[in-house]
PQR file with spaces between the fields and no chain letter, atoms N, CA, C, O and H, PARSE charges and radii, in Angstrom:
ATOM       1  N    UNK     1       8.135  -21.024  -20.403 -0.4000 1.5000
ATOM       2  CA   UNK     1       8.075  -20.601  -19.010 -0.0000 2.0000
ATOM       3  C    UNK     1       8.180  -19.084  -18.908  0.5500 1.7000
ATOM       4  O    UNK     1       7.667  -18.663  -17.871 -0.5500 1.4000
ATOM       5  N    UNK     2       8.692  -18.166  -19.682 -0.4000 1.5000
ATOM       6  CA   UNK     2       9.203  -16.531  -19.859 -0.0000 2.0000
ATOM       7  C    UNK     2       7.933  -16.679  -20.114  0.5500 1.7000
ATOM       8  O    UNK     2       7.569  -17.534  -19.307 -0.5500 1.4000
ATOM       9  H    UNK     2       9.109  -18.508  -20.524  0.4000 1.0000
ATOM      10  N    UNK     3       6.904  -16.319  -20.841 -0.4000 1.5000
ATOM      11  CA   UNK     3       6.110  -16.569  -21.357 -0.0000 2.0000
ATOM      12  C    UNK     3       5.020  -16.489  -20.552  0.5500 1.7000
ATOM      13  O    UNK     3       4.190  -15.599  -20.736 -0.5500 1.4000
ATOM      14  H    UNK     3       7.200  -15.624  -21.496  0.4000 1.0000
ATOM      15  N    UNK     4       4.885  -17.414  -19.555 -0.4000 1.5000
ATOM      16  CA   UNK     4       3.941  -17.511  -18.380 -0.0000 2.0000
ATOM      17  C    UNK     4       4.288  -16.780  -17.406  0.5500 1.7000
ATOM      18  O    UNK     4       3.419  -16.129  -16.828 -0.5500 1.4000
ATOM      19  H    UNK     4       5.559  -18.137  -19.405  0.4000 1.0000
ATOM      20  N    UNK     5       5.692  -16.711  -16.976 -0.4000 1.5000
ATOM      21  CA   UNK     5       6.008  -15.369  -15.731 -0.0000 2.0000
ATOM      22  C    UNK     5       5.722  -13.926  -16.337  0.5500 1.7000
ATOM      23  O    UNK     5       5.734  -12.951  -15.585 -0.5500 1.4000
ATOM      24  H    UNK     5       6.398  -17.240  -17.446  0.4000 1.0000
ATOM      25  N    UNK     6       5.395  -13.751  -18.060 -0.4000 1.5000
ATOM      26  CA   UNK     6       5.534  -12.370  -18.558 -0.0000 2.0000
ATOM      27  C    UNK     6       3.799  -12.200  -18.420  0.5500 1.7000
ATOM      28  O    UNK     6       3.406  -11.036  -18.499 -0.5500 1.4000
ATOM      29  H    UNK     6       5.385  -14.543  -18.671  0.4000 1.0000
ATOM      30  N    UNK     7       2.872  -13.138  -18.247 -0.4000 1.5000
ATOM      31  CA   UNK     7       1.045  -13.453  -18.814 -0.0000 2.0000
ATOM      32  C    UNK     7       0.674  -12.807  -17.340  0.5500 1.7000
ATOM      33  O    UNK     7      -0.175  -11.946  -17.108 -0.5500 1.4000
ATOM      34  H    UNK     7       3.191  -14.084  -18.184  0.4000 1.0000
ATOM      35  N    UNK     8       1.611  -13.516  -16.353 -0.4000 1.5000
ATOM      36  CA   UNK     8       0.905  -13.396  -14.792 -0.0000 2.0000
ATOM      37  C    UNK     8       1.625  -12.323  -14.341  0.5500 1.7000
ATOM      38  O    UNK     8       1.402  -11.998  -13.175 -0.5500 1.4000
ATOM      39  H    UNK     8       2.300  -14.215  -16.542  0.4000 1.0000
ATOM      40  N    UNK     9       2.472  -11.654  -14.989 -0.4000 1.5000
ATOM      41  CA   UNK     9       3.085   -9.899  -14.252 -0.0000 2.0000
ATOM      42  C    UNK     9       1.807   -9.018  -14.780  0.5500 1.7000
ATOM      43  O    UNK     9       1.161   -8.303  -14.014 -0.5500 1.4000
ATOM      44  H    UNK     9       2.653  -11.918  -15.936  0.4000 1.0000
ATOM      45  N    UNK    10       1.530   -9.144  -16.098 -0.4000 1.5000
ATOM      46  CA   UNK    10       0.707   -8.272  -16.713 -0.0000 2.0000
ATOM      47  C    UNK    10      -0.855   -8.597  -16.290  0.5500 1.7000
ATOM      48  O    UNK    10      -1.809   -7.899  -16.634 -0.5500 1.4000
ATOM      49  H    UNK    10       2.055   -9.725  -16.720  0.4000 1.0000
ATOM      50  N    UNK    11      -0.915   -9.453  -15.706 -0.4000 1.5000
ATOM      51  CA   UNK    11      -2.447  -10.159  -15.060 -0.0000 2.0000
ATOM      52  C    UNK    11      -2.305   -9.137  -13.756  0.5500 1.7000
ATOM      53  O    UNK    11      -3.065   -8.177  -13.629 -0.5500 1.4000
ATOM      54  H    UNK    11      -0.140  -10.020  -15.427  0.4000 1.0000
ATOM      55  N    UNK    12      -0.882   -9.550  -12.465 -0.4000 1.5000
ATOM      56  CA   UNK    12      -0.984   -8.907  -11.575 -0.0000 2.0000
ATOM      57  C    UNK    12      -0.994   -7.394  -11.792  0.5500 1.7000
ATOM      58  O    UNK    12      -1.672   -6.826  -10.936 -0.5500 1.4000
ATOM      59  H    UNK    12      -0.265  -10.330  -12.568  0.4000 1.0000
ATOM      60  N    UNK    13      -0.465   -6.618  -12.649 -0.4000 1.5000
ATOM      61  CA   UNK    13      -0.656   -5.382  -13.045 -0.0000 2.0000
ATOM      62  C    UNK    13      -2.296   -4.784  -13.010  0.5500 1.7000
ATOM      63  O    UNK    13      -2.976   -4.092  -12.253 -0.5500 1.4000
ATOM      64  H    UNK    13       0.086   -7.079  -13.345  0.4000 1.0000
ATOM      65  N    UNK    14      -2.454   -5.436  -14.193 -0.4000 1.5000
ATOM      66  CA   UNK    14      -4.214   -5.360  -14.177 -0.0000 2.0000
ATOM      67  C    UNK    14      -4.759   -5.417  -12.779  0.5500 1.7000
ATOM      68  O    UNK    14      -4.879   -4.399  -12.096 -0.5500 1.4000
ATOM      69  H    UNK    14      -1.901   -5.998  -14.808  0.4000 1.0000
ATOM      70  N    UNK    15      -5.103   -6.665  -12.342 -0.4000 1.5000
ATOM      71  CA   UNK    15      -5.101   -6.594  -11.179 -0.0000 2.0000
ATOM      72  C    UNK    15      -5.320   -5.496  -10.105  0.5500 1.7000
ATOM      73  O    UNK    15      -6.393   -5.221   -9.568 -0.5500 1.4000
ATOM      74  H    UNK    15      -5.006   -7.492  -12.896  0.4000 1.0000
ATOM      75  N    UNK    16      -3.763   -4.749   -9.822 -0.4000 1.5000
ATOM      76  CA   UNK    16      -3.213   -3.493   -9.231 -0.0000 2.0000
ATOM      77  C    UNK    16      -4.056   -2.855   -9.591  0.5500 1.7000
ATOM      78  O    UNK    16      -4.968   -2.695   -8.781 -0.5500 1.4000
ATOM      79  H    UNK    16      -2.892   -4.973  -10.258  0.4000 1.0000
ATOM      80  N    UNK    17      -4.194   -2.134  -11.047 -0.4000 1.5000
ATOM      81  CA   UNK    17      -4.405   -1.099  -11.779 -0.0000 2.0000
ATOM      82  C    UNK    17      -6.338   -0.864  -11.440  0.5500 1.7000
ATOM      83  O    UNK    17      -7.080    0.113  -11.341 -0.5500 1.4000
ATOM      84  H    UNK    17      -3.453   -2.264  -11.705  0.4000 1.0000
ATOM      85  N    UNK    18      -6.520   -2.454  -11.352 -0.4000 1.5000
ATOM      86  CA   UNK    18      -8.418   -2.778  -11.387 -0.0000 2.0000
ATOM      87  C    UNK    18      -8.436   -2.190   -9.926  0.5500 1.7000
ATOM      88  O    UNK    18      -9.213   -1.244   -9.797 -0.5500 1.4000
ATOM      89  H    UNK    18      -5.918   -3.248  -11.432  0.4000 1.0000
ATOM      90  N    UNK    19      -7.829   -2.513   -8.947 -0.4000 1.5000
ATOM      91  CA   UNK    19      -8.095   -1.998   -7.466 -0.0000 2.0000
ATOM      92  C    UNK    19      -8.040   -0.875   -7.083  0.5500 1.7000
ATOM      93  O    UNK    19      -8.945   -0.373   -6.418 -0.5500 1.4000
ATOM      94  H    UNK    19      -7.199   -3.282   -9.052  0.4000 1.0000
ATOM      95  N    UNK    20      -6.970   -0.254   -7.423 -0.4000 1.5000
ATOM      96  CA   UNK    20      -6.339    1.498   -7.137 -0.0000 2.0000
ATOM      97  C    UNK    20      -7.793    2.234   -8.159  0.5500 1.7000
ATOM      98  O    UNK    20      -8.175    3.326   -7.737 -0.5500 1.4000
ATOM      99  H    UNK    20      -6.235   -0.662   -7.964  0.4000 1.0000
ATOM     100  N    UNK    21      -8.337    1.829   -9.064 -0.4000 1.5000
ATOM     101  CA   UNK    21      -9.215    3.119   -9.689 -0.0000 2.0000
ATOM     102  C    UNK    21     -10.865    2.155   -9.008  0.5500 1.7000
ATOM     103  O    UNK    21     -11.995    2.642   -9.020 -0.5500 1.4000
ATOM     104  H    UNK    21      -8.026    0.942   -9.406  0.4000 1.0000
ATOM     105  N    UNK    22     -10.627    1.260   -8.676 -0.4000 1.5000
ATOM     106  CA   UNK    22     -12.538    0.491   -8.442 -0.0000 2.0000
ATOM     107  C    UNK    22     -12.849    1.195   -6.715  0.5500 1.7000
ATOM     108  O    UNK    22     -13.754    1.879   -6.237 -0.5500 1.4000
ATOM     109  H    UNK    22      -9.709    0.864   -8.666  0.4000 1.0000
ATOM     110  N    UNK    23     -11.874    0.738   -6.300 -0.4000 1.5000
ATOM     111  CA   UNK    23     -11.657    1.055   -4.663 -0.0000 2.0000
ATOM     112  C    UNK    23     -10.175    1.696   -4.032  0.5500 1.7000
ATOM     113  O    UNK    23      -9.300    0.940   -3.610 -0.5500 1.4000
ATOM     114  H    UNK    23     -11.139    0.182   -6.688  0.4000 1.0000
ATOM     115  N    UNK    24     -10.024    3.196   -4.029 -0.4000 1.5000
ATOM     116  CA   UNK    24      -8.594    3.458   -3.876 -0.0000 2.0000
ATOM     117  C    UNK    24      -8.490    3.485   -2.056  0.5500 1.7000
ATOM     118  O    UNK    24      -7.457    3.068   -1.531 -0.5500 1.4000
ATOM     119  H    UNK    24     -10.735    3.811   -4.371  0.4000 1.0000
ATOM     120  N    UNK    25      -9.373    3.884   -1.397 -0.4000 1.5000
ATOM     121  CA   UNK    25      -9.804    4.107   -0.044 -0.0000 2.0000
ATOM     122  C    UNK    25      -8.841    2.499    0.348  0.5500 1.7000
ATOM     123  O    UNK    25      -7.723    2.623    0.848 -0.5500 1.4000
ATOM     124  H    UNK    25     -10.212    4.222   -1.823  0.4000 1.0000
ATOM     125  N    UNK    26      -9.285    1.387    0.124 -0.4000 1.5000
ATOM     126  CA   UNK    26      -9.221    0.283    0.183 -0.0000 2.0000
ATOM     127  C    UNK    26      -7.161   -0.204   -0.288  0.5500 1.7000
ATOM     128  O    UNK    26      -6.415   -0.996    0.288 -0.5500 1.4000
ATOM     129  H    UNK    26     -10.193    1.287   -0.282  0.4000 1.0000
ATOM     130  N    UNK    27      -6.972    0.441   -1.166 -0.4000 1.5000
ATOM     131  CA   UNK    27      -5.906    0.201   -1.734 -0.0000 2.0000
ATOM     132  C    UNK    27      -5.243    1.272   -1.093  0.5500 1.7000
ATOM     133  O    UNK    27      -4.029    1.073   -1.130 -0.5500 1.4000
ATOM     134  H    UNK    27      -7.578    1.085   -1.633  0.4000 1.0000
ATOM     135  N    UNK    28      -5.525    2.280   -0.545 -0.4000 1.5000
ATOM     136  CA   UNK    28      -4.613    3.058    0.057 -0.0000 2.0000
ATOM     137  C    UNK    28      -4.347    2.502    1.569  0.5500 1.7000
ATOM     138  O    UNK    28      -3.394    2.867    2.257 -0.5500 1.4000
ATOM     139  H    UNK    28      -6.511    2.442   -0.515  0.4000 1.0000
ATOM     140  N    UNK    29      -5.058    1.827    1.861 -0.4000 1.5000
ATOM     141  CA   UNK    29      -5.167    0.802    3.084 -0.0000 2.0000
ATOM     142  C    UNK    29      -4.714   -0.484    2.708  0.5500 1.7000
ATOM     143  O    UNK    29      -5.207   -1.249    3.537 -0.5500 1.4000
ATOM     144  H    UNK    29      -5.832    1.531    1.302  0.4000 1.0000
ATOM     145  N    UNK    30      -4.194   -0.981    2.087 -0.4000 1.5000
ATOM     146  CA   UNK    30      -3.168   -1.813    1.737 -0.0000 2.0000
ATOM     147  C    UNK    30      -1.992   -1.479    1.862  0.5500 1.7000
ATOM     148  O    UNK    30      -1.172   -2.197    2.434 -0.5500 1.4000
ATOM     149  H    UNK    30      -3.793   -0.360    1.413  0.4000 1.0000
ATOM     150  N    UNK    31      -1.690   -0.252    1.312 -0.4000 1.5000
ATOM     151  CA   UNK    31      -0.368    0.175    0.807 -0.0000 2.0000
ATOM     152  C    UNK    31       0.305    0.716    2.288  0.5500 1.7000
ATOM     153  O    UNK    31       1.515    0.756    2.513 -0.5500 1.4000
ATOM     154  H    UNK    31      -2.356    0.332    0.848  0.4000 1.0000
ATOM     155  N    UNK    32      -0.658    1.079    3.140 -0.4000 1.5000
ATOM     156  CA   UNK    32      -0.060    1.629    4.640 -0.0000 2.0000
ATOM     157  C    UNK    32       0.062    0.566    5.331  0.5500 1.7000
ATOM     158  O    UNK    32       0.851    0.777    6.252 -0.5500 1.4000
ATOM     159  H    UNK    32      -1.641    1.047    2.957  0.4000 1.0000
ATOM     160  N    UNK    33      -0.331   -0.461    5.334 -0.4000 1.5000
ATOM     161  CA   UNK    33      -0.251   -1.623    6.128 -0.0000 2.0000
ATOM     162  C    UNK    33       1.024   -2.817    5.751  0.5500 1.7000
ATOM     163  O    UNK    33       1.554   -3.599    6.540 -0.5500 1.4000
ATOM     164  H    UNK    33      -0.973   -0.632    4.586  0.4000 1.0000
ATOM     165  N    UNK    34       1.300   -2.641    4.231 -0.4000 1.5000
ATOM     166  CA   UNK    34       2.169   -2.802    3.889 -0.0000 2.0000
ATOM     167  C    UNK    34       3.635   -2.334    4.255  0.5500 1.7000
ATOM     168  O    UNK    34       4.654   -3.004    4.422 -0.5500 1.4000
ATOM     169  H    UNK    34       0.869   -2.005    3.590  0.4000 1.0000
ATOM     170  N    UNK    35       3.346   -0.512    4.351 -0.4000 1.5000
ATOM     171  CA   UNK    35       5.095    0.251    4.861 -0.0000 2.0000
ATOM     172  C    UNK    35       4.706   -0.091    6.276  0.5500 1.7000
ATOM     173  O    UNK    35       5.649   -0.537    6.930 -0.5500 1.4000
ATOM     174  H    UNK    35       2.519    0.033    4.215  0.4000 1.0000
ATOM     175  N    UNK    36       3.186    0.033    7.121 -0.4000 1.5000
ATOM     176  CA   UNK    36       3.494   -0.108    8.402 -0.0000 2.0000
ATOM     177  C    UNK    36       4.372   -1.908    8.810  0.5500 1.7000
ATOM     178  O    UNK    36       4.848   -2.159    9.917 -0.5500 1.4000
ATOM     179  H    UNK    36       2.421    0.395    6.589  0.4000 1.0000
ATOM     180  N    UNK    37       4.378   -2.745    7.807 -0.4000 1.5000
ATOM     181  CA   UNK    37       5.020   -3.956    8.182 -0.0000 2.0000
ATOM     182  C    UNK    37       6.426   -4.312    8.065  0.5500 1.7000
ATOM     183  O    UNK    37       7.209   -5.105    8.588 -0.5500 1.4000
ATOM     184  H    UNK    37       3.990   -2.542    6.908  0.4000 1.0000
ATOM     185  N    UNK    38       6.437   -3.063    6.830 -0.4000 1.5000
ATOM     186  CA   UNK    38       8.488   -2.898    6.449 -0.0000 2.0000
ATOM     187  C    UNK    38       8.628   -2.064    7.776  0.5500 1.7000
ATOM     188  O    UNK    38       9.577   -2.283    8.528 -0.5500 1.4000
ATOM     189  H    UNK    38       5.801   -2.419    6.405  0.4000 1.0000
ATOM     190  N    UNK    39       7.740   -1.165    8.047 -0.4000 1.5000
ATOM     191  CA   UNK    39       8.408   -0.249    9.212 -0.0000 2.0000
ATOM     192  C    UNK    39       8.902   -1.449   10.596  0.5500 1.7000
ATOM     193  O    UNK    39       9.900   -1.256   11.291 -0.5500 1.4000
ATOM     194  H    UNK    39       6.969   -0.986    7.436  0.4000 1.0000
ATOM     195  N    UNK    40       8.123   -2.449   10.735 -0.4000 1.5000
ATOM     196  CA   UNK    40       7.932   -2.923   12.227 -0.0000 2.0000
ATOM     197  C    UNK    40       9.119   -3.892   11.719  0.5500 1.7000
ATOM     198  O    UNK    40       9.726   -4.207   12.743 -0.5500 1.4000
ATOM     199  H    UNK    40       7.312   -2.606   10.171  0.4000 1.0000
ATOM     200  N    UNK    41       9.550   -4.328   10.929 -0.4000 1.5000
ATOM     201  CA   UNK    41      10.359   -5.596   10.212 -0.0000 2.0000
ATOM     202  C    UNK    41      11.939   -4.858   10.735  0.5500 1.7000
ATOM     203  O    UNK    41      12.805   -5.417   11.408 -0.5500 1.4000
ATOM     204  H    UNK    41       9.057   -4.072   10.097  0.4000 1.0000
ATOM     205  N    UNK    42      11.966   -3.290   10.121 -0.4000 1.5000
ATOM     206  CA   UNK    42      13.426   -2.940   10.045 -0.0000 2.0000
ATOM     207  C    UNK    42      13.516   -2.424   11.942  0.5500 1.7000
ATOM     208  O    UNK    42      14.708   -2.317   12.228 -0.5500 1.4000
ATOM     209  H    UNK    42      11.262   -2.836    9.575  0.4000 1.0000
ATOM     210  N    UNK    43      12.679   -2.135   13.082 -0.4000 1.5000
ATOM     211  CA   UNK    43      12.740   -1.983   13.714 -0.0000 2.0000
ATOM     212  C    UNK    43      13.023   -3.122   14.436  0.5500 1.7000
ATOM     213  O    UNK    43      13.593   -2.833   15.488 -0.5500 1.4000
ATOM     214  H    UNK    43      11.710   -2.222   12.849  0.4000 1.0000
ATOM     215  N    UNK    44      12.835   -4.386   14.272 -0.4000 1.5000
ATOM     216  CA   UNK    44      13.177   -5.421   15.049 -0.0000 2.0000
ATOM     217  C    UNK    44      14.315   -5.889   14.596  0.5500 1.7000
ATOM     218  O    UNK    44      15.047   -6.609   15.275 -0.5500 1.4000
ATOM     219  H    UNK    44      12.371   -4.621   13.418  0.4000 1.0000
ATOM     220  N    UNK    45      14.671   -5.380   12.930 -0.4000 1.5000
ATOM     221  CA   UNK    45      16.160   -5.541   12.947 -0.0000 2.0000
ATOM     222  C    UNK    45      17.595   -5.047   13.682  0.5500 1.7000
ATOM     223  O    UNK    45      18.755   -5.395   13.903 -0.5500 1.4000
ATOM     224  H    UNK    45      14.077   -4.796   12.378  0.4000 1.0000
ATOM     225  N    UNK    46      16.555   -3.899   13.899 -0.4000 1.5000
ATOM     226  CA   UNK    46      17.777   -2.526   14.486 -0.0000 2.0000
ATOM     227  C    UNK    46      17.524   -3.271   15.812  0.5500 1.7000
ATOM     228  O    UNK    46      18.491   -3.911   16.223 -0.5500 1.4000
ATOM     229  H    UNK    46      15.613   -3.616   13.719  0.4000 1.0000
ATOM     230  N    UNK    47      16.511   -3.301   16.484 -0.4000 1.5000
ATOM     231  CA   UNK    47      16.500   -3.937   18.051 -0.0000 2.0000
ATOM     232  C    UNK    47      17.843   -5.010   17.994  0.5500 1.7000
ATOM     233  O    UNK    47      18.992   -4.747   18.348 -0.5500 1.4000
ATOM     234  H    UNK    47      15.726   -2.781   16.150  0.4000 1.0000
ATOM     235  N    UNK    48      17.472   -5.932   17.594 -0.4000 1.5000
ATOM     236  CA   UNK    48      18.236   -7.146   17.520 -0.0000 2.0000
ATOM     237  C    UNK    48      19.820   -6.962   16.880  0.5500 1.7000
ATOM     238  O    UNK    48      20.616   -7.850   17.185 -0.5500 1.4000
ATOM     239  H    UNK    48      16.538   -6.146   17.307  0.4000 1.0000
ATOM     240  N    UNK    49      20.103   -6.314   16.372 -0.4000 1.5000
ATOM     241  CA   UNK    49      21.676   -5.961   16.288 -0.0000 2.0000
ATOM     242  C    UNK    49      22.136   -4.913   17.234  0.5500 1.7000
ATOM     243  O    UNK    49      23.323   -4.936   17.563 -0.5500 1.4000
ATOM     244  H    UNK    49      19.456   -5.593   16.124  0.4000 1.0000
ATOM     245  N    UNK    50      21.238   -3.861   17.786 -0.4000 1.5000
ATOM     246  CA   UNK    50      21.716   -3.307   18.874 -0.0000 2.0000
ATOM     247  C    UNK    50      22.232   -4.241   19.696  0.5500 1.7000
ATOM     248  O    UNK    50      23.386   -4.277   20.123 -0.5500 1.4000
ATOM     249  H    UNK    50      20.275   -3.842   17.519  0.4000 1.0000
ATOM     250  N    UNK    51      21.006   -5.297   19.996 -0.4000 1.5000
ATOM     251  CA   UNK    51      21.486   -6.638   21.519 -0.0000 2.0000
ATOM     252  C    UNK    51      22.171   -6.952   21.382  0.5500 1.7000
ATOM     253  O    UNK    51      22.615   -7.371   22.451 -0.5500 1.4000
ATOM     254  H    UNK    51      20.068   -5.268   19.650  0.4000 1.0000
ATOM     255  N    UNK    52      23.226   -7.236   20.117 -0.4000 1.5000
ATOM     256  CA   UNK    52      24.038   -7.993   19.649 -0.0000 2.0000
ATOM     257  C    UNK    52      25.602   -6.807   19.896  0.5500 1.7000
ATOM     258  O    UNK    52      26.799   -6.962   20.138 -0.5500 1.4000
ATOM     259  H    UNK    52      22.866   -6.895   19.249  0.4000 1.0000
ATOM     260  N    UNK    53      24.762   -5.776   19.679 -0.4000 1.5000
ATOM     261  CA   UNK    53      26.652   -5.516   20.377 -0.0000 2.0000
ATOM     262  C    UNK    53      26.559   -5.188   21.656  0.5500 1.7000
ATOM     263  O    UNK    53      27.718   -4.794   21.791 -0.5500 1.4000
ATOM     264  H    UNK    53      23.790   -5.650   19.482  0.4000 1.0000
ATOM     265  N    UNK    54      26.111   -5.054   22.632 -0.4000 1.5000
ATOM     266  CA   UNK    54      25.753   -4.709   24.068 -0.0000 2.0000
ATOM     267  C    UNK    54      26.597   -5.570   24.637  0.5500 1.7000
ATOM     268  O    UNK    54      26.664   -5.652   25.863 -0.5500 1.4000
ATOM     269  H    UNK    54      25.170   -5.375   22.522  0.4000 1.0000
């Protein structure tokens, strides 16, 4: 099983590595849409514990 989680990290690597140099335009548009979703995630956290002490 180590074995198979170690085949498919180094697959998803490749992967990564095949996208960022084939199409970076594309992968740089991943990667913003990605922080723009941590951004909107920790803002509804902060919303929602503000309400919570009000």
């Amino acid at each position: 099983m180590a074995q198979a989680k170690k085949i498919a990290l180094y697959m998803l690597i490749v992967f990564v590595l095949y996208t960022i140099i084939k199409t970076p335009a594309r992968a740089a548009d991943l990667v913003q849409i990605g922080f723009e979703g941590i951004s909107d995630a920790a803002k509804s956290v902060g919303e929602f514990m503000g309400e919570l002490i009000k």
